[in-house]
C-alpha positions in Angstrom: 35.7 -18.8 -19.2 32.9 -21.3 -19.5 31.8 -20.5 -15.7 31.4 -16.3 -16.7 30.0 -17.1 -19.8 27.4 -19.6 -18.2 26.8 -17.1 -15.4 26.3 -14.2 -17.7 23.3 -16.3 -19.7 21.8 -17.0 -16.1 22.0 -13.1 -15.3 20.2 -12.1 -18.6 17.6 -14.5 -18.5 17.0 -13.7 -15.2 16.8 -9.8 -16.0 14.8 -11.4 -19.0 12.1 -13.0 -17.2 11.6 -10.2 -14.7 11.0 -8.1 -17.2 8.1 -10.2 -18.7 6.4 -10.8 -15.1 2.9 -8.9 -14.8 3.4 -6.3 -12.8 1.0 -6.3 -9.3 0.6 -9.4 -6.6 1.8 -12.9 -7.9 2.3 -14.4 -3.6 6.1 -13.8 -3.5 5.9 -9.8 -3.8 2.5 -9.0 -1.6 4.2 -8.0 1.2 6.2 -5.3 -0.9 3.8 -4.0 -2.9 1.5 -3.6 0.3 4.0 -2.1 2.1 5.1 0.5 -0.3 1.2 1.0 -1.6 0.5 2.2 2.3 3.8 4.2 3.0 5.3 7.7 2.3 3.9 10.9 2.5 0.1 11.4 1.0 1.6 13.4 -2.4 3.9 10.4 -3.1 1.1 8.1 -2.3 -1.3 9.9 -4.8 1.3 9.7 -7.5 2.6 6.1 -7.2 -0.7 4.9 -7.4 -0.9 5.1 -10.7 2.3 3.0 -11.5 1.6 -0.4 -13.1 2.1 -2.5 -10.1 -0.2 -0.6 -7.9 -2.8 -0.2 -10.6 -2.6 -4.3 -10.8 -2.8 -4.6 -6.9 -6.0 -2.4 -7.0 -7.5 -4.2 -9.9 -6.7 -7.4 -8.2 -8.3 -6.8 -5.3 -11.4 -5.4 -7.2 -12.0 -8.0 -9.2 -11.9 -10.3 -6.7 -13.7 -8.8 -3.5 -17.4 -9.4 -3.8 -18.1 -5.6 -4.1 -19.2 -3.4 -6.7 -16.2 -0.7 -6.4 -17.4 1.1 -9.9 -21.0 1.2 -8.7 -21.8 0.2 -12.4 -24.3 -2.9 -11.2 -21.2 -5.9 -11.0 -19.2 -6.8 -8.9 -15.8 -8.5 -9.6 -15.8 -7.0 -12.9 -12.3 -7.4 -15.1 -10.9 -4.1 -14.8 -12.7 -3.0 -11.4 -10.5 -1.1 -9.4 -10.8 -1.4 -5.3 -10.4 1.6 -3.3 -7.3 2.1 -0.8 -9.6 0.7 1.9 -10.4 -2.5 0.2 -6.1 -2.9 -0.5 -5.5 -2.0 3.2 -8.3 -4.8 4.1 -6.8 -7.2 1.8 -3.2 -6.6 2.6 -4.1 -7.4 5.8 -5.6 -10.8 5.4 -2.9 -13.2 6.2 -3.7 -15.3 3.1 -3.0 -12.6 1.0 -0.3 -11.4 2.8 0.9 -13.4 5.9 3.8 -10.3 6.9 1.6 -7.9 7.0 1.9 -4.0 6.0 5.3 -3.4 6.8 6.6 0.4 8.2 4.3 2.8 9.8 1.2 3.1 7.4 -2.0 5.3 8.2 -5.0 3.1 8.1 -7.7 4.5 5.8 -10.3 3.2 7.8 -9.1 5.7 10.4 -10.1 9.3 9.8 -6.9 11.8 9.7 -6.4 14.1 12.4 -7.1 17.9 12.2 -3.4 19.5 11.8 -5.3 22.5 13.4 -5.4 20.6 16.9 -9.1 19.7 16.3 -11.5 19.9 19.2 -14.5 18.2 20.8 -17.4 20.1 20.0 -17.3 22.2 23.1 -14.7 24.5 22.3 -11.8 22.7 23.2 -9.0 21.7 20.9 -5.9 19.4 20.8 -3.5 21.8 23.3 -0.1 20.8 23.9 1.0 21.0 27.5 3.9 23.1 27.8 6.9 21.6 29.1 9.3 22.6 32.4 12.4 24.1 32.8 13.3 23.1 36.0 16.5 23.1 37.1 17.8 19.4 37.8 19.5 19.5 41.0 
């Protein structure tokens, strides 16, 4: 009985504690918060940037980068917000995050593709080839 009862106090003040950490990077969840910052279609993106732990990531980056992200005159103001190409740079910096962006992100410092197919300027787009339907012998 003293064992569950003992376990039971280290489960709640374990649920306890976590639910008094600051939400955003503290060096043991960077890797997860970058990961899921970067991941998932562009509408879920758009929305879960705005949760508390993404917010914090964004503030911590912009209050520590060296740039003025509010163009209000500072830089590194309390409360200054990086953009997601500052997170992606500083998720990516393995002092900040030594695993890396986990999954299959799209790097914002690469413009998207035209879902149209594009083109080159000359009148030629993004084709696909079509395929064969030879006969294997």
């Amino acid at each position: 009985m003293r064992k569950l009862l003992a376990l039971l106090v280290m489960a709640v003040t374990a649920v306890a504690g976590a639910s008094f950490a600051d939400p955003g990077p503290n060096g043991n969840n960077n890797h997860g918060l970058c990961t899921a910052y970067f991941n998932g279609s562009a509408n879920g993106q758009d929305h879960k940037r705005n949760a508390p732990p993404f917010v914090a990531l964004a503030q911590e980056v912009g209050e520590n980068d060296g740039v003025d992200n509010d163009d209000g005159g500072d830089t590194d103001e309390d409360g200054e917000m990086a953009d997601p190409v500052g997170i992606w740079d500083w998720c990516n910096d393995p002092a900040n995050n030594p695993k890396g962006i986990g999954g299959q992100p799209d790097d914002p410092n690469t413009p998207e593709e035209d879902p149209n197919g594009g083109g080159n300027g000359n009148g030629n787009g993004n084709g696909g080839n079509g395929g064969g339907g030879g006969k294997k012998g």
